[in-house]
C-alpha positions as CSV (number, residue, x, y, z in Angstrom):
1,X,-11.9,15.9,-10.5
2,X,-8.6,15.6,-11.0
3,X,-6.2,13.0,-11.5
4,X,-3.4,12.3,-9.4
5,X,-0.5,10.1,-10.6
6,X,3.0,9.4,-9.2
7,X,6.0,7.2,-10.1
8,X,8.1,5.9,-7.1
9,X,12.0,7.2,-8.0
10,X,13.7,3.5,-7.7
11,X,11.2,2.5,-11.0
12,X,13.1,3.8,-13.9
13,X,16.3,2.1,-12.4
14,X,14.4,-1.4,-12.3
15,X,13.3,-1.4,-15.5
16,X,9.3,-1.5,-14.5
17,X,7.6,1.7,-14.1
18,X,4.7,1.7,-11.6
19,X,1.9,4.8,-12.5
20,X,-0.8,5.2,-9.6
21,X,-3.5,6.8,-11.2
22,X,-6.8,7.8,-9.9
23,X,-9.7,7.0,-12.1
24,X,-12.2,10.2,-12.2
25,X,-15.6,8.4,-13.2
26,X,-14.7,5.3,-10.4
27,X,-13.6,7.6,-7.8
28,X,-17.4,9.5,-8.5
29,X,-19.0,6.9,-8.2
30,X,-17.7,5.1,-5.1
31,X,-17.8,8.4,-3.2
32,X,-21.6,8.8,-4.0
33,X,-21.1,5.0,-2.6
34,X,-19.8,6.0,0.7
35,X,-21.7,9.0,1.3
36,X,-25.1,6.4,1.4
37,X,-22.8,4.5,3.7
38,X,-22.4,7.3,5.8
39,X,-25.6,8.3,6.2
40,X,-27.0,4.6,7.2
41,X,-24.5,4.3,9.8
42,X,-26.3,7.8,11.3
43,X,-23.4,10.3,10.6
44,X,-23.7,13.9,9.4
45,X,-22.2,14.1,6.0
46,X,-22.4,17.8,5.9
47,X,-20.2,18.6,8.5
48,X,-17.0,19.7,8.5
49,X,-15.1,16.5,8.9
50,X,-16.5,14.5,6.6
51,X,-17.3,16.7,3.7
52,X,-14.4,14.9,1.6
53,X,-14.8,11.7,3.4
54,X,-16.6,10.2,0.7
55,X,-13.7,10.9,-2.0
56,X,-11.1,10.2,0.6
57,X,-12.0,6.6,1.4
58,X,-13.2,5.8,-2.6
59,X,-9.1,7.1,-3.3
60,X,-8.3,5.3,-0.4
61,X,-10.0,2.1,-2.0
62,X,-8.8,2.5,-5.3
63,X,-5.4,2.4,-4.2
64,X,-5.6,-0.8,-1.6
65,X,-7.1,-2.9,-4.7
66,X,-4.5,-1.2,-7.5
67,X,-3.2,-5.0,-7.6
68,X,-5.8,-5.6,-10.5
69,X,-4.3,-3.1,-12.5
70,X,-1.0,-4.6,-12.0
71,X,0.6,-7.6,-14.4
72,X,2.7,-9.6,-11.9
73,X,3.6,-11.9,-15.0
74,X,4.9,-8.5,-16.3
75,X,6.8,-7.8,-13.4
76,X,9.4,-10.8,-13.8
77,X,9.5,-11.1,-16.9
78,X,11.1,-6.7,-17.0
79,X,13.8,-8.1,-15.2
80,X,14.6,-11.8,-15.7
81,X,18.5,-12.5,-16.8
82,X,20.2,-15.7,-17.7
83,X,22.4,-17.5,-15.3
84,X,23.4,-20.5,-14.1
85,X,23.5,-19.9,-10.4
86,X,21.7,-23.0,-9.1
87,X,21.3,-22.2,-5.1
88,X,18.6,-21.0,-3.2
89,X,17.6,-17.2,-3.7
90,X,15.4,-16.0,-0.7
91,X,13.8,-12.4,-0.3
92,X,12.3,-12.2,3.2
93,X,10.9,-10.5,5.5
94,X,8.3,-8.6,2.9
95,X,5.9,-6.2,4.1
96,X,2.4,-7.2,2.8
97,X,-0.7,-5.7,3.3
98,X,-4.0,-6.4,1.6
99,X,-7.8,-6.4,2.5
100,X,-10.3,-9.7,3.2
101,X,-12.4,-10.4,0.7
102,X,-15.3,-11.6,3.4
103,X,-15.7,-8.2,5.5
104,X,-12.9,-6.0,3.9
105,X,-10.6,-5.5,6.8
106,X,-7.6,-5.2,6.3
107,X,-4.8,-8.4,7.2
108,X,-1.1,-7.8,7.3
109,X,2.0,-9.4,8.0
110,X,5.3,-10.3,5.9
111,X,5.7,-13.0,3.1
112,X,9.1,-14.6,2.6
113,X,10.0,-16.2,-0.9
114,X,12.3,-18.4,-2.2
115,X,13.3,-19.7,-5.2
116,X,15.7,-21.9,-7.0
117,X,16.7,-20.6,-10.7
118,X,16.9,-23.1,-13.3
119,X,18.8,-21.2,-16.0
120,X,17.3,-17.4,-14.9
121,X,17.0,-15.3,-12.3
122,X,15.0,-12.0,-11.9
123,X,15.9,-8.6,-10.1
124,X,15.3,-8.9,-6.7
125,X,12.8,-5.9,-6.5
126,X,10.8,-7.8,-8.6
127,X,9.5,-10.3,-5.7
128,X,8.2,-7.5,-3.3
129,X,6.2,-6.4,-6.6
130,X,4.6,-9.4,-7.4
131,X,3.6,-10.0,-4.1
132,X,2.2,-6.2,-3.9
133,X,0.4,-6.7,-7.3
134,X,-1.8,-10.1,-5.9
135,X,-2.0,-8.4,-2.1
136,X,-3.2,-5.5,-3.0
137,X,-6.7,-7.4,-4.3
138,X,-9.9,-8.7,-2.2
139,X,-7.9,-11.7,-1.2
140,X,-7.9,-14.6,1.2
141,X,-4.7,-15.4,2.6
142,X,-4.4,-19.3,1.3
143,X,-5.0,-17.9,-2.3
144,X,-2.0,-15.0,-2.1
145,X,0.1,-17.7,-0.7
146,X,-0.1,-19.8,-3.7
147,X,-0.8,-17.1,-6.2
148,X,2.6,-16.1,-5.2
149,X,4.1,-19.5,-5.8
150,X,2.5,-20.0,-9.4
151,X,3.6,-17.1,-10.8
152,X,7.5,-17.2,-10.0
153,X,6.9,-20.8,-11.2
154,X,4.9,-20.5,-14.2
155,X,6.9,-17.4,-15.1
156,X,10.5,-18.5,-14.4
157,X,10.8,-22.0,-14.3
158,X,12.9,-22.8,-11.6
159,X,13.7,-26.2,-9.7
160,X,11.7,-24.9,-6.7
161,X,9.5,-22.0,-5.2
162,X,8.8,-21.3,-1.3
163,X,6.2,-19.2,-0.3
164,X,5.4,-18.4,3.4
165,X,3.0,-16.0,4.6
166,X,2.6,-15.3,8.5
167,X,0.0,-12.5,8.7
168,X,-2.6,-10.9,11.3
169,X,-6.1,-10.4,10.5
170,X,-8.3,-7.2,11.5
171,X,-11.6,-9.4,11.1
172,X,-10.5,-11.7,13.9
173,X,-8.5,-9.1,15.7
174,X,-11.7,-5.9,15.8
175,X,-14.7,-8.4,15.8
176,X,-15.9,-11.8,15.7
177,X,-13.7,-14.1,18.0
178,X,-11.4,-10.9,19.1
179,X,-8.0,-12.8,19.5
180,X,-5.7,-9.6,19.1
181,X,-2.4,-11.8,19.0
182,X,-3.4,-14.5,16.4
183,X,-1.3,-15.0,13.7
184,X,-1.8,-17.2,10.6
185,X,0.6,-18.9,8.4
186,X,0.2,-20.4,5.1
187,X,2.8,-22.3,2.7
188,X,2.9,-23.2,-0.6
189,X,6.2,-25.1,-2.1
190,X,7.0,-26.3,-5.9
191,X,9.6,-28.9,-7.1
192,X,12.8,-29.2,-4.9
193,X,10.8,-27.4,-1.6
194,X,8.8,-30.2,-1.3
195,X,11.9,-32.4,-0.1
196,X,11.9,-31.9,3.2
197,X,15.6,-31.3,3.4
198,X,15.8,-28.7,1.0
199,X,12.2,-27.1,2.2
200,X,14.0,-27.3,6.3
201,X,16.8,-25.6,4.8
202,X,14.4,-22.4,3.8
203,X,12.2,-22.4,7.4
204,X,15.8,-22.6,8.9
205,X,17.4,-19.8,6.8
206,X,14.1,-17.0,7.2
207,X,13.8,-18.0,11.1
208,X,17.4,-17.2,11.5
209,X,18.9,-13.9,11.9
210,X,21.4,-13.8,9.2
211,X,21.2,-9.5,9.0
C-alpha cells in the first residue's frame, strides 16, 4: 500500500512543518477492522461500492486522530518571540472539529483563545494548531477546553489564558436525546481571566463583531 503524505503550503513560512502520513501496517489492519464491521451490520463487502470502504474509512480514521502524532508543546514553542506587549491577544472564531471518545461521532464547533503575554508572544497560526493537535484525538469536550488552556500556559507563561469552546455534538444530535440545535460551551481561564473584569472584557470582545 502506499503512502500518501502532503505538506500544507503556508508551513514552511511558519516555521512548523506539518507531514500527514498514512501508516501502511495501521491502515491494514484497521481496514481488515472495518470490513468485520461491515459485515455484522449485514452489508455486502464485495460489491462495487464498498470494495475500498474498508481502506477509506481506516485513512479516514487515521487522519481524524492525527492529533496524537502532533506535539502542541512543539507548536509554540517554533514560533514564540520576545516582547513586551502586555494586552490581550485573542484568536477567535476557530474551526474545531474532533470525534467523542464515548460513541465516536463526531462534535464540532469553534474555540476562541485568548491570552495575555508576559514577556513572549507566539505566531498567531500557532493557536489554530494547538487546538487542531488536542481536537483531532478521542476527546471530551471539558478536557480540549482545558487542554487548550494548559498548554499556552505551561508553554508561554503569560498573565492569563481564555479558552472557550461552543460546539455541537453528533451523539446528541443523530441518537440518544435527538436535540439537533443543542450547543455546548465550556471555559477554562488562568491568572488575570479569572477577574471578572478582565475575563468580561474577552466574552465581550468574541461576542462582538469587531470584523
Amino acid at each position: 500500500m502506499s503512502e500518501h503524505k502532503y505538506i500544507p503550503h503556508d508551513e514552511e513560512m511558519d516555521g512548523y512543518e506539518k507531514i500527514d502520513q498514512y501508516n501502511p501496517v495501521k491502515i491494514e489492519k484497521l481496514s481488515s477492522f472495518y470490513h468485520s464491521i461491515l459485515e455484522e451490520v449485514g452489508e455486502e463487502t464485495s460489491r462495487e461500492g464498498l470494495k475500498k470502504t474498508p481502506e477509506r474509512v481506516a485513512k479516514a480514521l487515521q487522519f481524524l486522530t492525527h492529533g496524537y502524532d502532533l506535539d502542541p508543546i512543539g507548536i509554540l514553542n517554533s514560533a514564540k518571540f520576545r516582547e513586551d506587549y502586555k494586552q490581550m491577544v485573542i484568536v477567535k472564531d476557530i474551526e474545531l472539529y474532533s470525534l467523542c471518545e464515548h460513541h465516536m461521532l463526531p462534535f464540532f464547533g469553534k474555540a476562541h483563545v485568548a491570552y495575555i503575554p508576559n514577556h513572549y508572544i507566539v505566531g498567531l497560526s500557532k493557536i489554530p494548531r494547538v487546538v487542531d493537535a488536542f481536537s483531532r484525538r478521542l476527546q471530551v469536550q471539558e478536557r480540549l477546553t482545558t487542554q487548550i488552556r494548559d498548554c499556552i500556559q505551561d508553554t508561554l507563561q503569560p498573565l492569563g489564558v481564555a479558552v472557550v469552546i461552543e460546539a455541537q455534538h453528533l451523539c446528541m444530535q443523530m441518537r440518544g436525546v435527538q436535540k439537533q440545535n443543542s450547543i455546548t460551551t465550556t471555559s477554562a481561564f488562568t491568572g488575570e481571566f479569572e477577574n471578572d473584569r478582565t475575563r468580561s472584557e474577552f466574552i465581550s470582545l468574541i461576542r462582538g463583531r469587531l470584523h
